[in-house]
C-alpha positions as CSV (number, residue, x, y, z in Angstrom):
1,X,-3.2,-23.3,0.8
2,X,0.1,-21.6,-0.4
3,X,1.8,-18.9,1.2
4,X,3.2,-15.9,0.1
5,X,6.4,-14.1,0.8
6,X,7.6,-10.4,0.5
7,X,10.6,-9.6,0.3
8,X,11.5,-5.7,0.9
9,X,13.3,-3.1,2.5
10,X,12.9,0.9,1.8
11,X,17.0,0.6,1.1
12,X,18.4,-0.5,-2.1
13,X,21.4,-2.4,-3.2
14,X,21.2,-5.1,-0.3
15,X,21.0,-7.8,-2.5
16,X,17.0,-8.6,-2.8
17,X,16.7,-9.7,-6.3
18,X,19.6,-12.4,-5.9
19,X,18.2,-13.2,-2.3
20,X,14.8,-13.8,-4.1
21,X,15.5,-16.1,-7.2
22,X,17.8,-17.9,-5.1
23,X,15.1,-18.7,-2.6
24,X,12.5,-19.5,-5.2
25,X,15.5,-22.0,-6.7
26,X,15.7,-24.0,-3.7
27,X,12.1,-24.0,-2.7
28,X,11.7,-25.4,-6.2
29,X,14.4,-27.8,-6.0
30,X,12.6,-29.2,-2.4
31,X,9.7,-30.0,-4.8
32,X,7.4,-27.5,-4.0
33,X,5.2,-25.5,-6.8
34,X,6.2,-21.8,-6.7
35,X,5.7,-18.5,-8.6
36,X,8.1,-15.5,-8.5
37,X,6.8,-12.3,-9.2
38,X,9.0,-9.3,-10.3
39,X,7.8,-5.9,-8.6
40,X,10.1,-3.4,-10.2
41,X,7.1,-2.3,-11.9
42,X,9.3,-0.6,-15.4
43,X,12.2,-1.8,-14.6
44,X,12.7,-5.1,-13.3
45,X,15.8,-7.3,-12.6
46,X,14.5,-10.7,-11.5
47,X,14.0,-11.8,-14.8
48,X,17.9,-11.8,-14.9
49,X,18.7,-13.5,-12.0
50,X,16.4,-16.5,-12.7
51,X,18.2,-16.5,-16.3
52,X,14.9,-15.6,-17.8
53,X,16.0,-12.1,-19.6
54,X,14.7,-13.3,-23.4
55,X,11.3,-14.8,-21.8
56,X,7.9,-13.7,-23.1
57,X,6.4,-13.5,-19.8
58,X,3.2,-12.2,-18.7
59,X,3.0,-9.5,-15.6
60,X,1.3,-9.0,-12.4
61,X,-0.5,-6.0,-14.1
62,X,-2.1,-8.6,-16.9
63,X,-3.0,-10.8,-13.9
64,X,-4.9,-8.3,-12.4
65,X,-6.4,-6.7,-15.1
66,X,-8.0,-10.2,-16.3
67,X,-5.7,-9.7,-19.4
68,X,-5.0,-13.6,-19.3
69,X,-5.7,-16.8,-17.7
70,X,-2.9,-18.0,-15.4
71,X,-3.5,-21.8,-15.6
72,X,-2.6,-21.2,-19.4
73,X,0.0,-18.2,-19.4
74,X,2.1,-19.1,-16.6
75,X,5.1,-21.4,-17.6
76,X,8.2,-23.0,-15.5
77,X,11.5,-22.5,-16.6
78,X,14.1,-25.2,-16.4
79,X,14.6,-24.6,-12.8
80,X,11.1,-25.6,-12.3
81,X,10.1,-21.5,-11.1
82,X,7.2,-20.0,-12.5
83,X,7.3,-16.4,-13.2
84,X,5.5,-13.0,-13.7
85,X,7.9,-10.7,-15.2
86,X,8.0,-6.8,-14.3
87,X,6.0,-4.8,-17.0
88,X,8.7,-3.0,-19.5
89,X,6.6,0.4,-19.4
90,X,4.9,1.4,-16.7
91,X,2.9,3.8,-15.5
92,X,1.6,4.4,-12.1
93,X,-1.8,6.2,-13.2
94,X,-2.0,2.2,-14.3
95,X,-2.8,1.0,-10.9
96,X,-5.3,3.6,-9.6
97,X,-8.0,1.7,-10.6
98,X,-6.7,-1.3,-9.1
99,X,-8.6,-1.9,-5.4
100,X,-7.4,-3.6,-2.4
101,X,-10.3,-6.1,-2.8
102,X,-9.2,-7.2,-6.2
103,X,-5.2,-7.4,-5.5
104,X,-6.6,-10.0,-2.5
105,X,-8.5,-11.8,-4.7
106,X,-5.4,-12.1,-7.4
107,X,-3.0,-13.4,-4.3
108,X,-6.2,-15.8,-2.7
109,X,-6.2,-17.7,-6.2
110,X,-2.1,-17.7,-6.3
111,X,-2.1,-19.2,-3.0
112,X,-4.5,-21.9,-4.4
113,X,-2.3,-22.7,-7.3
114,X,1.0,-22.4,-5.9
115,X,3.0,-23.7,-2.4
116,X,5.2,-20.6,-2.2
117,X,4.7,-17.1,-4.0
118,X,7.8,-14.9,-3.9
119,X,7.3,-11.5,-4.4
120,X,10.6,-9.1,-5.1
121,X,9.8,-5.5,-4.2
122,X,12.2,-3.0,-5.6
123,X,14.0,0.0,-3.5
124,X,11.5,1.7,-1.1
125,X,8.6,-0.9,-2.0
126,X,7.7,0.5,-5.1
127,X,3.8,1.6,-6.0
128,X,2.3,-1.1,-5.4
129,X,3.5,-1.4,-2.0
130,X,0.3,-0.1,-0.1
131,X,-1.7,-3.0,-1.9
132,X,1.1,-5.1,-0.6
133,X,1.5,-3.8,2.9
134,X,-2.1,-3.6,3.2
135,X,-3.3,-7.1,2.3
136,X,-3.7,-9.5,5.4
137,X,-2.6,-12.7,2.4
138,X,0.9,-12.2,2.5
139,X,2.3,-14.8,5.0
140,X,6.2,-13.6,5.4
141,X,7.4,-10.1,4.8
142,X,11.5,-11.0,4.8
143,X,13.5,-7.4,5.4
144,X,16.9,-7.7,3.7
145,X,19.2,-6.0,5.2
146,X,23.2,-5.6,5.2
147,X,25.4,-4.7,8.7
148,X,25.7,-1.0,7.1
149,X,23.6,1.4,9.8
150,X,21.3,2.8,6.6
151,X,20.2,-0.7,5.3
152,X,19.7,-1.7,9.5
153,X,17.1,1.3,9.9
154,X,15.7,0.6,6.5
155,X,14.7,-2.7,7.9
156,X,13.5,-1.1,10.9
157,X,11.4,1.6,9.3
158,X,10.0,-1.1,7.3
159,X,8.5,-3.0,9.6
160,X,7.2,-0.2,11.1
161,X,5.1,0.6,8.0
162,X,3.5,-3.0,7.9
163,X,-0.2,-3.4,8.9
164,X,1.0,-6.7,10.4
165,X,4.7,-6.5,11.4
166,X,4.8,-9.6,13.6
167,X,5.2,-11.3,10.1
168,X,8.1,-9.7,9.6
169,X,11.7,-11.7,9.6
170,X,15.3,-10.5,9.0
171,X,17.5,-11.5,6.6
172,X,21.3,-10.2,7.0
173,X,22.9,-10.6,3.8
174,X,26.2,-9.8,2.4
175,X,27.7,-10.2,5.7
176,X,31.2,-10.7,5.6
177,X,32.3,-14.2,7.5
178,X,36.3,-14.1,6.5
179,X,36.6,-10.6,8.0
180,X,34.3,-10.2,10.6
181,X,35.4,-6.7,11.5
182,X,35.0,-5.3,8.5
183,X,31.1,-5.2,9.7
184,X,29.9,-2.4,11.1
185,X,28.0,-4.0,13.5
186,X,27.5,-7.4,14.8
187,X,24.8,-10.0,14.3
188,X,23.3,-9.1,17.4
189,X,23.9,-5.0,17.4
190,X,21.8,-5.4,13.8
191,X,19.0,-7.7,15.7
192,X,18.8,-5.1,18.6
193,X,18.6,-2.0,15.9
194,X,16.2,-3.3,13.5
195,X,14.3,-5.1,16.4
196,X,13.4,-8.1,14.0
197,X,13.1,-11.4,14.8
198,X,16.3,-12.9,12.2
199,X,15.1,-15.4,9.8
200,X,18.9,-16.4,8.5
201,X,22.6,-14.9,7.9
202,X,23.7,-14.6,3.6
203,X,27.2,-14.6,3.5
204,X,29.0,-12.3,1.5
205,X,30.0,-14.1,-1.8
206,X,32.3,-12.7,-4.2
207,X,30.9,-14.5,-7.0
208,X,27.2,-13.0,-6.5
209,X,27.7,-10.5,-9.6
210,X,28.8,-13.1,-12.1
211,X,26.0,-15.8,-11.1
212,X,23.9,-12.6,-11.6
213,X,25.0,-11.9,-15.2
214,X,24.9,-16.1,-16.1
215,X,21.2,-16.1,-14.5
216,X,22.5,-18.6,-12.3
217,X,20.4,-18.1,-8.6
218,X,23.5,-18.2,-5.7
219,X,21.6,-21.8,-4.4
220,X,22.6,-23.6,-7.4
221,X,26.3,-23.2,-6.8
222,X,26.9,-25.9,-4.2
223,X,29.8,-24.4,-3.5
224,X,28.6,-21.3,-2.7
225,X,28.2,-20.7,0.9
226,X,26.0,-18.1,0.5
227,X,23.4,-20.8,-1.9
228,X,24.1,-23.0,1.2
229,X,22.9,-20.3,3.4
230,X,19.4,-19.8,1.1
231,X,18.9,-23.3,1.5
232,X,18.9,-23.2,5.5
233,X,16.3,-20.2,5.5
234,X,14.3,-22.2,2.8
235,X,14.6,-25.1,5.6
236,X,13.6,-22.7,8.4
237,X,10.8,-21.1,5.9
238,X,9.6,-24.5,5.4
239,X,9.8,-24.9,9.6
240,X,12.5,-26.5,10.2
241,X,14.6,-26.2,13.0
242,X,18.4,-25.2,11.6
243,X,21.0,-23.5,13.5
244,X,22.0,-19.7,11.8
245,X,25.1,-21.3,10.6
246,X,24.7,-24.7,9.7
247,X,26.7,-25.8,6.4
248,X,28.4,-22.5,6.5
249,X,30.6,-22.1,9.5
250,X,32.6,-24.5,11.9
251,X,30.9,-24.7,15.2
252,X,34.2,-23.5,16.9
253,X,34.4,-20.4,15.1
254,X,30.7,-19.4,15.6
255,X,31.0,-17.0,18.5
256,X,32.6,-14.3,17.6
257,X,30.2,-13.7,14.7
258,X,27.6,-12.8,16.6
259,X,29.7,-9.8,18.2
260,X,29.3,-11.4,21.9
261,X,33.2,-11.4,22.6
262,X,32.8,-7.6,22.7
């Protein structure tokens, strides 16, 4: 049985889409079977960072309006990710007579089919978040967050909204390694605020906006840092034991990153 993985927060512009097609890159590239799903129902954006913009790909809506068979309509891309695009119109009226019972059933036969599903939810969980939020299936809700005090309560009212918020993990992204005072708060000030168990530490990577426009997910850079640091949370995901830095920082110069010196 698969699992599937959420990732959210009710702030925008902390760098979910990237986070997600990198992580469904390097949970492909450790062999494993997965589907990304983009949840900017109208809008989307995933489709662009797994450099699948002129794909003909079918939707989470056709999936659960029986519109196609998924053994036959879902297709990897060279990367080896399966995808569900975001529909191009949408309309919300669309998903009224969608029920809780038959969203489960949709992510019960994903999880049969596939060893991870990601799931990219846009800005403020979008409207089909209650389906989301509300369905015990979902294994991993992963609240990206940034050191910036709005993005930190975002995180925090987030998990507050979850039926089952012991599922949820934090994932500080964007945080700036080179200049650690340029962060509002410290690795353990944004633990203590958003009162999330931490799940990894992104770096902030300079070149995140051009691997965005070339398609090319952050983890396929192995010179990235921040790719390096996807890998290690696709490692802990994947329950392995692999300290917050690991690949990305000297050991000597770990402490003062986690704000304890003050």
């Amino acid at each position: 049985m698969g699992k599937i993985i959420i990732t959210t927060s009710l702030k925008g512009g902390v760098g979910k889409t990237v986070f997600s097609a990198s992580l469904a890159y390097t949970l492909s590239s450790r062999g494993k079977r997965v589907l990304a799903v983009d949840m900017d129902l109208g809008t989307g954006g995933l489709d662009i960072a797994l450099g699948r913009e002129n794909d003909v790909a079918a939707t989470l809506l056709d999936l659960l309006t029986g519109s196609f068979d998924p053994d036959r309509a879902l297709v990897a891309g060279d990367d080896g990710v399966y995808f569900l695009a975001a529909p191009v119109f949408f309309n919300p009226a669309s998903l009224q007579e969608v029920t809780q019972e038959s969203f489960d059933r949709v992510l019960a036969t994903l999880k049969e089919q596939f060893d991870y599903v990601v799931f990219d939810m846009p800005a403020g969980g979008g409207a089909a978040f209650p389906l989301v939020e509300n369905s015990s299936l979902a294994d991993l809700y992963v609240l990206v967050t940034t050191a910036a005090p709005t993005a930190v309560r975002a995180a925090e009212r987030c998990a507050m909204r979850l039926a089952e918020p012991e599922k949820a993990k934090l994932l500080l992204n964007c945080y700036r390694l080179s200049k650690p005072a340029d962060n509002t708060f410290g690795i353990v000030e944004v633990i203590r605020r958003a009162s999330v168990p931490i799940l990894g530490v992104v770096p902030f990577d300079s070149g995140a906006e051009k691997a965005l426009a070339k398609g090319i997910p952050l983890a396929a850079d192995r010179k990235s840092i921040a790719g390096r640091a996807v890998g290690n949370v696709a490692g802990r995901i994947e329950e392995e034991s692999i300290p917050l830095f690991d690949g990305v920082m000297n050991r000597s110069r770990r402490g003062k990153f986690y704000g304890l010196e003050n």
